[in-house]
VEXLUMTI-470044 format. One record per atom (N, C-alpha, C, CB): x, y, z. Coordinates in pm, whole numbers, padded with zeros to 5 digits, always signed. Glycine has a CB too. Layout:
<rs>
XYZ ...
</rs>
This chain:
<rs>
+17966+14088+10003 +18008+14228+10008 +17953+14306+09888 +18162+14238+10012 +17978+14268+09769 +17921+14303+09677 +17761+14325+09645 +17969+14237+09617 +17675+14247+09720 +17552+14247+09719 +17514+14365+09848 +17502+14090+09733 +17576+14354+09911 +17565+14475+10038 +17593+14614+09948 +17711+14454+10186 +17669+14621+09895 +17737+14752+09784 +17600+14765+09695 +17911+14695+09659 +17559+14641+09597 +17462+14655+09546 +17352+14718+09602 +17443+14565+09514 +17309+14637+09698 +17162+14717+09816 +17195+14851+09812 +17154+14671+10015 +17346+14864+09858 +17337+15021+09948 +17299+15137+09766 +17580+15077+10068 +17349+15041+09673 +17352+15168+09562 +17171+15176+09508 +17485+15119+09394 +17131+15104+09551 +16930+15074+09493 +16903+15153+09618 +16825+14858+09489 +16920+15153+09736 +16820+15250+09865 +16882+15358+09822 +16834+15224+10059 +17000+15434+09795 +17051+15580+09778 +17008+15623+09648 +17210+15597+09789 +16965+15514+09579 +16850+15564+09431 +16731+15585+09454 +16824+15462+09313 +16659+15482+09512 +16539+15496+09582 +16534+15669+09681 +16535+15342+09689 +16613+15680+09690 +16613+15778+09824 +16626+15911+09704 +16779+15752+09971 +16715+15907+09628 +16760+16027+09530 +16583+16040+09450 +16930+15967+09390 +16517+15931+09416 +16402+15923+09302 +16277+16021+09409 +16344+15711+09251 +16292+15968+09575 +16182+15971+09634 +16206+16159+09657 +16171+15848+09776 +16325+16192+09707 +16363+16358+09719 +16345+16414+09587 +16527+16395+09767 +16357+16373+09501 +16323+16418+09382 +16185+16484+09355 +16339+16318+09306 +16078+16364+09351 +15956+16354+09376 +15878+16492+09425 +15952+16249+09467 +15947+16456+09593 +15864+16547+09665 +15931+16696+09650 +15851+16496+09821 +16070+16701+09601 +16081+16828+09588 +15954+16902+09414 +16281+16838+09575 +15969+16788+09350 +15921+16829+09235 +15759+16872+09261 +15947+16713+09128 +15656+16805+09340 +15537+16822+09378 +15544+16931+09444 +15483+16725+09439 +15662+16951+09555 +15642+17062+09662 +15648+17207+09499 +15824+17062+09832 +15742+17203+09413 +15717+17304+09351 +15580+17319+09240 +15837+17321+09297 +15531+17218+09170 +15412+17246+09115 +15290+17244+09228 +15393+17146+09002 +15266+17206+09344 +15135+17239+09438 +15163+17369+09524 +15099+17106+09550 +15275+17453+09499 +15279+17527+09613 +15200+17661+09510 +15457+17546+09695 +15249+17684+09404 +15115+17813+09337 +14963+17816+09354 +15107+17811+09177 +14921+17664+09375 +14793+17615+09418 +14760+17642+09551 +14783+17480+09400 +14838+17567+09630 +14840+17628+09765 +14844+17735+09792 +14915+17601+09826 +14904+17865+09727 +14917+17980+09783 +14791+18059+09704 +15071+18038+09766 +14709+18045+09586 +14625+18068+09504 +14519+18061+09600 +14626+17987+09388 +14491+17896+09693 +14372+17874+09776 +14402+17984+09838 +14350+17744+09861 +14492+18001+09962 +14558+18119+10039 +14467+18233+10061 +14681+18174+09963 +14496+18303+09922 +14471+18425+09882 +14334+18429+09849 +14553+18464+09779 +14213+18311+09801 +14119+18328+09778 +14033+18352+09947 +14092+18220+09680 +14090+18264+10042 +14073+18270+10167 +14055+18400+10215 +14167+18212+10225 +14175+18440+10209 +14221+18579+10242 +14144+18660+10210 +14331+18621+10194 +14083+18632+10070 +14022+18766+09999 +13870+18748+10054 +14035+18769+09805 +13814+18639+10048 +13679+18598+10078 +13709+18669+10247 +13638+18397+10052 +13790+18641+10349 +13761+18725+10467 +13779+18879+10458 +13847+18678+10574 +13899+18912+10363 +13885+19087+10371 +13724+19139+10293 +14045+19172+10258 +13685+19057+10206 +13534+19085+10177 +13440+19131+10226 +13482+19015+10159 +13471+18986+10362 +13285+19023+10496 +13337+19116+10573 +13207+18872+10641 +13490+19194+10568 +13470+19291+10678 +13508+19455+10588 +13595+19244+10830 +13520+19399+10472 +13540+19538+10406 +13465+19533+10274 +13701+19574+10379 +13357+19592+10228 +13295+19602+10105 +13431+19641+09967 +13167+19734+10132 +13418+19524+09877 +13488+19567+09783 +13449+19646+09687 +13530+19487+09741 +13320+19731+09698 +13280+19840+09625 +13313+19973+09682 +13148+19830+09605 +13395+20009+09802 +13452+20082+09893 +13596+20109+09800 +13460+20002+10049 +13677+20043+09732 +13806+20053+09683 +13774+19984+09524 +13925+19968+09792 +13908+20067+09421 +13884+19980+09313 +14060+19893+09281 +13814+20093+09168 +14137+19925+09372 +14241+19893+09354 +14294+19727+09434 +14304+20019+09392 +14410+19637+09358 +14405+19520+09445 +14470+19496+09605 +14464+19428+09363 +14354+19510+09683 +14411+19496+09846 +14498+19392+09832 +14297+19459+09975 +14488+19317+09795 +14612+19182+09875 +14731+19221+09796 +14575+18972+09841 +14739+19328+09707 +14925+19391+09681 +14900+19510+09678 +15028+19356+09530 +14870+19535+09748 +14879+19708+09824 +14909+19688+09957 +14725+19810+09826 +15001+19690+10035 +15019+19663+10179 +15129+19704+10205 +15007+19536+10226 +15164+19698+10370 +15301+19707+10428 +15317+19636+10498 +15342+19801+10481 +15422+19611+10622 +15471+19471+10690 +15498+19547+10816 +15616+19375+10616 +15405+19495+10964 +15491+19601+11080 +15527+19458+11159 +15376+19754+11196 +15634+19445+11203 +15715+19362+11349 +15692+19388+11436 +15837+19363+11383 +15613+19332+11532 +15622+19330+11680 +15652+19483+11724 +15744+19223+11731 +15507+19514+11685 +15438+19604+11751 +15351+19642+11839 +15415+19632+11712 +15425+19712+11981 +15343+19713+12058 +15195+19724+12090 +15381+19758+12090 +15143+19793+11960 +14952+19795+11972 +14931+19683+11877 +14848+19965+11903 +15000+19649+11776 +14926+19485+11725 +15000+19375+11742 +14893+19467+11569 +15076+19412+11813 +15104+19298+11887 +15213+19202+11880 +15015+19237+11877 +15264+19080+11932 +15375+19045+11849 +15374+18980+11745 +15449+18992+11901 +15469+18964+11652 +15489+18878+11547 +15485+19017+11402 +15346+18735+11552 +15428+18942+11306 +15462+19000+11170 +15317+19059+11149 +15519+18882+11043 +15289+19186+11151 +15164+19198+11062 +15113+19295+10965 +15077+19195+11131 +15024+19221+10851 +14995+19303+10734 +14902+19395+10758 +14955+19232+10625 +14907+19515+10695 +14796+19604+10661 +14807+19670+10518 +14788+19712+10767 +14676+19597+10468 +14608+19611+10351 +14550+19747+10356 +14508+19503+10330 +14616+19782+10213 +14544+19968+10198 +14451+19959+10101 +14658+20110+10138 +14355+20018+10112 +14209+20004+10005 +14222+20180+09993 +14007+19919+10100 +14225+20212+09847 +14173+20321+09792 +14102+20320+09673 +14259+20397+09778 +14015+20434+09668 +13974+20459+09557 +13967+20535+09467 +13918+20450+09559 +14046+20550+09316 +14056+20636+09220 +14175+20739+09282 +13908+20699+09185 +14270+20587+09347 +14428+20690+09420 +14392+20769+09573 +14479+20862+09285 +14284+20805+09598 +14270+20807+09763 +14244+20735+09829 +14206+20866+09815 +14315+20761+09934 +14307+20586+10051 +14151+20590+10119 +14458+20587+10241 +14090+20518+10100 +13963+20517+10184 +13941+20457+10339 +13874+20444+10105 +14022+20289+10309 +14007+20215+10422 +14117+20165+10465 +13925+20123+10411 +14160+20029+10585 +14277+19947+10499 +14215+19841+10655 +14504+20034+10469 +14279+19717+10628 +14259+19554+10688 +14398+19551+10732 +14212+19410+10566 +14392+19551+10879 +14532+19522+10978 +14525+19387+11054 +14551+19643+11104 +14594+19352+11017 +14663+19196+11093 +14646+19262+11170 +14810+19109+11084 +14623+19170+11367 +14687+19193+11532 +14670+19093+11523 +14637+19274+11665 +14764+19119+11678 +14696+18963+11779 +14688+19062+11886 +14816+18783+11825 +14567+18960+11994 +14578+18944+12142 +14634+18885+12176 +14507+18920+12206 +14752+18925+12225 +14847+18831+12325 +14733+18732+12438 +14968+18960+12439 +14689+18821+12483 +14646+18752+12639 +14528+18725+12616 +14652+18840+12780 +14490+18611+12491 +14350+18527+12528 +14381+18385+12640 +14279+18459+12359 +14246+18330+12682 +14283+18270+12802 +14395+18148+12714 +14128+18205+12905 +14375+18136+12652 +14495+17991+12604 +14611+18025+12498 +14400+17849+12513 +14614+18175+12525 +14742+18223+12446 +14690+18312+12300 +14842+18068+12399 +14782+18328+12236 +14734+18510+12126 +14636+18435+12073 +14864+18606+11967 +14549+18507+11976 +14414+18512+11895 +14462+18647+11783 +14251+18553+12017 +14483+18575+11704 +14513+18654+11562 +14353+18718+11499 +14593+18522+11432 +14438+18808+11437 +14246+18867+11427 +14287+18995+11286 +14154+18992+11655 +14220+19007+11212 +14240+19122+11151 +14119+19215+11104 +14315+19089+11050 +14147+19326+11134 +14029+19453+11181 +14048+19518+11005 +14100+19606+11361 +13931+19597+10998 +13917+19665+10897 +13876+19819+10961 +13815+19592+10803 +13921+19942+10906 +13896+20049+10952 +13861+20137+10835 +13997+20089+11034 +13736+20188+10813 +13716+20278+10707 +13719+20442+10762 +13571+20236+10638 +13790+20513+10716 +13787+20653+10720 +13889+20652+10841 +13631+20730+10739 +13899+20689+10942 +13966+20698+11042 +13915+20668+11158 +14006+20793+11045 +13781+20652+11187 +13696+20624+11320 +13629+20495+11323 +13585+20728+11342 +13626+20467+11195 +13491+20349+11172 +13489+20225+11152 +13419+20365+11074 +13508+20083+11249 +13514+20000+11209 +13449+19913+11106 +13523+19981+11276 +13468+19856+11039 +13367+19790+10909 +13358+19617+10936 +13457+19823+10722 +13459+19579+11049 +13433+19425+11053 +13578+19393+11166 +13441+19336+10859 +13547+19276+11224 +13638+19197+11244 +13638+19077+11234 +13671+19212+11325 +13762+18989+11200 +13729+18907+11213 +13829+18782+11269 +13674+18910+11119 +13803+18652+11364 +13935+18574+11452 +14005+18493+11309 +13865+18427+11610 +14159+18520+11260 +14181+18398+11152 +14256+18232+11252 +14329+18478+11005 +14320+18299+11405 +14358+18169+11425 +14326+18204+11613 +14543+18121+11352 +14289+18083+11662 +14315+18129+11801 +14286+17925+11848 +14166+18295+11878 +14353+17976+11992 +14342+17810+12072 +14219+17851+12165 +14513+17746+12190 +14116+17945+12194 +14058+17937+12295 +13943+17802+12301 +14008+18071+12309 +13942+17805+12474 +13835+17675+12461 +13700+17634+12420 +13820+17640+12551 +13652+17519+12394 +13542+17499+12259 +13474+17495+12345 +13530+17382+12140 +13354+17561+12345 +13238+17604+12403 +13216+17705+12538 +13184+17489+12427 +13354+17797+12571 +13340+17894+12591 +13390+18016+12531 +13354+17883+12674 +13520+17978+12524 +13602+18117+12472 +13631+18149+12292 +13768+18101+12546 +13608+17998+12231 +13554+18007+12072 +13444+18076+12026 +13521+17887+12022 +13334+18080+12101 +13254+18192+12066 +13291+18355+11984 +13211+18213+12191 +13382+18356+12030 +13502+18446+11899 +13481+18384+11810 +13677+18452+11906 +13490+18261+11718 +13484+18287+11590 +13353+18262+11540 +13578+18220+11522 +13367+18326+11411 +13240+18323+11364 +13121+18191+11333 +13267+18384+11260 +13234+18092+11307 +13132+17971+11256 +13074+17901+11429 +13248+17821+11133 +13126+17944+11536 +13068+17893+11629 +12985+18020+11695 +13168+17818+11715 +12956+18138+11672 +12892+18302+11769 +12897+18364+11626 +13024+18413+11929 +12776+18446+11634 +12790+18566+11589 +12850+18654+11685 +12677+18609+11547 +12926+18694+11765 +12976+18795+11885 +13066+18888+11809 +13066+18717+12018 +13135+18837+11698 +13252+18903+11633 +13176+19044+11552 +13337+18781+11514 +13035+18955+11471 +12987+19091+11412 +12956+19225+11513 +12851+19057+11336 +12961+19176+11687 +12935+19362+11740 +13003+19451+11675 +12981+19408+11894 +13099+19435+11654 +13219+19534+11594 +13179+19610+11487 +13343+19459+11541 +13103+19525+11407 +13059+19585+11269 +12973+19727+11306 +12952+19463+11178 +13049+19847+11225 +13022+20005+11241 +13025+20072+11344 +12917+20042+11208 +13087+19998+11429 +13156+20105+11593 +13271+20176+11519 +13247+19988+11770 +13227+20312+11614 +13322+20400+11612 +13446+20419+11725 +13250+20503+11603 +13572+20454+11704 +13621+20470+11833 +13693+20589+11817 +13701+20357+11887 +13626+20722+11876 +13724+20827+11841 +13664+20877+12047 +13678+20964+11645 +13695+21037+11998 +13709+21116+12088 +13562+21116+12220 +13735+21248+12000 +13579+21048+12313 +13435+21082+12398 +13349+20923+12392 +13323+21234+12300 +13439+20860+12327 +13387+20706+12299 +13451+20583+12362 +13400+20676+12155 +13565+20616+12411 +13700+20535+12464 +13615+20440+12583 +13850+20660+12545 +13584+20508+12660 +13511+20434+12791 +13399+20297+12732 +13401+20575+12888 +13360+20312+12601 +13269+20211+12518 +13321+20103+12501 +13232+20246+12393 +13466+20096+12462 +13565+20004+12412 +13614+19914+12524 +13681+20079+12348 +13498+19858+12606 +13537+19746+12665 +13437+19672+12683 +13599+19762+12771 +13420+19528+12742 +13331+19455+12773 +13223+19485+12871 +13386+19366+12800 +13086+19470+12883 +13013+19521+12983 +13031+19498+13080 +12919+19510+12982 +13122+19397+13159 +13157+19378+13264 +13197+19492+13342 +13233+19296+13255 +13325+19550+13267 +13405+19651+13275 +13359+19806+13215 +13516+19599+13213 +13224+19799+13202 +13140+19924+13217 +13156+20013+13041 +13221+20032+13376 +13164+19860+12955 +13169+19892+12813 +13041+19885+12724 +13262+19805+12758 +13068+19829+12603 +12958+19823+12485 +12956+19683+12444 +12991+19921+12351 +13027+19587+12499 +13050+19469+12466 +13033+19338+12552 +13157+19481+12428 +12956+19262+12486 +12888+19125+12574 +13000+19039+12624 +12784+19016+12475 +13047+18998+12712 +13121+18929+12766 +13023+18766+12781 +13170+19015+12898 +13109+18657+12769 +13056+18489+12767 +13066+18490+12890 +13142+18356+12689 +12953+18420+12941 +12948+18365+13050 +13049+18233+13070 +12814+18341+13064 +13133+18272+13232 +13220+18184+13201 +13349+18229+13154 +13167+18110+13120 +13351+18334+13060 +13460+18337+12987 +13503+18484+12971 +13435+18267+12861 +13533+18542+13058 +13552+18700+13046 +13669+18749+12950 +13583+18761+13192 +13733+18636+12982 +13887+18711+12954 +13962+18679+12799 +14008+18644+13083 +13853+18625+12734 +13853+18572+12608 +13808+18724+12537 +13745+18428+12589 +13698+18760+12506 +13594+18847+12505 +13724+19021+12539 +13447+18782+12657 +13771+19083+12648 +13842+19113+12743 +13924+19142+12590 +13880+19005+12882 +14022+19032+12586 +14110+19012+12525 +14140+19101+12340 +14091+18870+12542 +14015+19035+12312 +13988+19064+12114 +13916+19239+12183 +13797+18893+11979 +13821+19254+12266 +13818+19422+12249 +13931+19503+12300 +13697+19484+12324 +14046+19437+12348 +14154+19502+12331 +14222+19570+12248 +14203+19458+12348 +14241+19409+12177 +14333+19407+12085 +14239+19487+11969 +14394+19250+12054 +14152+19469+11935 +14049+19558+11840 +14045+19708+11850 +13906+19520+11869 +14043+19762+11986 +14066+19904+12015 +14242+19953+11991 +14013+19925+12183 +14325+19871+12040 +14470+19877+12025 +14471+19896+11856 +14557+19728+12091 +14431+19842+11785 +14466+19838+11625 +14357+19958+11577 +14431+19659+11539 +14311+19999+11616 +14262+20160+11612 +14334+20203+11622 +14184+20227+11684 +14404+20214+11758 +14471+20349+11787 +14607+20369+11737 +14479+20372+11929 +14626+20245+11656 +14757+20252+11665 +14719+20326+11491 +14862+20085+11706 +14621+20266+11418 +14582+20332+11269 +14583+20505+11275 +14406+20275+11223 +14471+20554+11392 +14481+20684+11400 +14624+20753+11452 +14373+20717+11481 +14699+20666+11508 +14870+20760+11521 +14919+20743+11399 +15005+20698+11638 +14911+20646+11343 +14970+20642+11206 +15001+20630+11096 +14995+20632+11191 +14860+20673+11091 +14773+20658+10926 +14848+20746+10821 +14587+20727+10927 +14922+20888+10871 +15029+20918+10724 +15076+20855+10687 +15126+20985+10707 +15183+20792+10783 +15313+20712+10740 +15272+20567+10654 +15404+20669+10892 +15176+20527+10722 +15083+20382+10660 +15031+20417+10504 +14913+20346+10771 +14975+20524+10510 +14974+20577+10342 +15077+20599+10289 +14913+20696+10306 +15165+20668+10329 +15265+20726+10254 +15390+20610+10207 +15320+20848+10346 +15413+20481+10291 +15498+20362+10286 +15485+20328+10201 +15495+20271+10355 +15636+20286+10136 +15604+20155+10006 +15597+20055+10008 +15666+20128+09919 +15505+20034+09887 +15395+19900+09898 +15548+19777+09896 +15240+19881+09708 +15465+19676+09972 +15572+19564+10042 +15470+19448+09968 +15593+19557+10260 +15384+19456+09890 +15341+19343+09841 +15294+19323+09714 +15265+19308+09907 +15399+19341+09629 +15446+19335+09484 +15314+19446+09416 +15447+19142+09412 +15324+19377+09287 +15224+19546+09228 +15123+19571+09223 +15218+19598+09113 +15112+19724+09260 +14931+19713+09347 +14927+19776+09218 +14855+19810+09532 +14758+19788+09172 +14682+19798+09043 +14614+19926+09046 +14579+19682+09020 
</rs>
């Protein structure tokens, strides 16, 4: 009995040393982890937004929108880029709900009010060797985007050529393609309804510079 008592008090030490451990690692690797994060982050808001366009820090200049009907569901950021205190550009989280194997997260850059500067896919399930062609390391397809405009007399452009647009659709794979110039035109329109309020909001991501 006593040796059973013994065991049980060495595994509930063992067990106290091992939670210990990993709580202690989970707190010194997680500044690292979130450091990589942000270099990520920053290296993609880069290729779709020139950082000589703004002098202030995009990744804490932002706001937070919920499940919004033009970007879509879930949580998403938009990064405000100004320069010398006027807003120039800003980088909006969406998703496409309806890629063929479910949403495709994506975040657009818009300079001035009409002008796209980049997009680019950060997560999606579509299938490998048709509907991945969205991201960049497998298609260039993502750079079309780069310097389309979408304002007044242009709307009819903003779809796939299938559908009598400006945009190459995959063979095979319409509805992939379909999907991101949606959601890409949707996060326009939703910038041009509400680009005061998006300037005028307080910053939600600690202190911008």
């Amino acid at each position: 009995m006593k040796n059973i008592s013994k065991n049980g008090l060495i595994l509930a030490g063992f067990a106290l040393v091992s939670t210990a451990l990993i709580s202690i690692t989970q707190i010194v690797t997680a500044p690292v982890i979130k450091q990589q994060q942000n270099q990520q982050l920053r290296g993609i808001l880069d290729a779709i937004l020139s950082p000589k366009l703004y002098d202030n820090d995009l990744l804490h200049d932002c706001i937070v929108v919920n499940n919004n009907q033009d970007l879509g569901p879930g949580s998403h950021t938009i990064y405000r880029a100004s320069k010398q205190g006027q807003p120039v550009a800003v980088a909006i989280e969406s998703v496409a709900p309806d890629g063929y194997n479910g949403r495709i997260e994506l975040v657009v850059s818009i300079i001035g009010e009409h002008q796209v500067g980049g997009v680019r896919v950060l997560n999606h399930q579509e299938t490998p060797g048709l509907g991945d062609k969205i991201d960049l390391r497998v298609s260039d397809w993502i750079l079309g985007f780069h310097d389309k405009k979408y304002e007044k007399g242009l709307e009819q452009q903003w779809a796939v050529k299938k559908d009598g647009g400006q945009f190459d659709q995959f063979t095979g794979a319409t509805i992939t393609p379909r999907a991101v110039v949606k959601a890409v035109r949707n996060t326009v329109q939703y910038y041009q309804q509400h680009q005061a309020e998006i300037i005028a909001a307080s910053n939600q991501c600690g202190s911008a510079s």
